[in-house]
N, C-alpha and C positions, 0 to 999 in steps of 0.2 A: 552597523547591523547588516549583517549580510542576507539577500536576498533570496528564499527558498524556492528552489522548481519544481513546482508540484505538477507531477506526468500522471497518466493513465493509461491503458490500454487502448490501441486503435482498435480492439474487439469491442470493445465499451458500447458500441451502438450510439453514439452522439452524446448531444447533454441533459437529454429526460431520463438515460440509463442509469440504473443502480448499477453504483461502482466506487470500489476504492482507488483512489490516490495515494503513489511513492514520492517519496524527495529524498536525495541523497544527503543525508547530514553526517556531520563528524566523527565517520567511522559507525555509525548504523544508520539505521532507515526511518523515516519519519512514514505513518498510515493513516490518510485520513478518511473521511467519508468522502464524496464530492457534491454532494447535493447540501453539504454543511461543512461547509469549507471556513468558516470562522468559529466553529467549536473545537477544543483542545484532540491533538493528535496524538496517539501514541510512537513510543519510539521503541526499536526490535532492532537488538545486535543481527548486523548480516547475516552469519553463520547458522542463528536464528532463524531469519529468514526463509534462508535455505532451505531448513532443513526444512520446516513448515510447510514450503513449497513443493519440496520431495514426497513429506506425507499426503498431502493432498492428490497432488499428481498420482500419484500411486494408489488412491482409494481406501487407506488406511484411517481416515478419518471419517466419522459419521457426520456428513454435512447436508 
């Protein structure tokens, strides 16, 4: 079993911050919560990601 690195942002504010968790897995990205880091993660093709990342950045999404 290979062992997963689950990273956050150094924006994150420490460890009482609400904040998601990346891990790079085989060929996409694992997301989890980090305050519930033993509940089931979802997993999002990179490209995915990306884009996800694009919409948001960009203000395209109502969040």
């Amino acid at each position: 079993m290979t062992r997963v690195n689950w990273r956050k942002s150094t924006y994150s504010g420490g460890e009482a911050a609400q904040c998601v968790e990346l891990a790079s897995l085989d060929g996409s990205v694992g997301i989890r919560d980090s305050k519930n880091p033993h509940v089931p993660h979802i997993t999002i093709g990179r490209e995915a990601l990306a884009s996800l990342l694009d919409q948001i950045k960009s203000g395209h999404l109502n969040l």
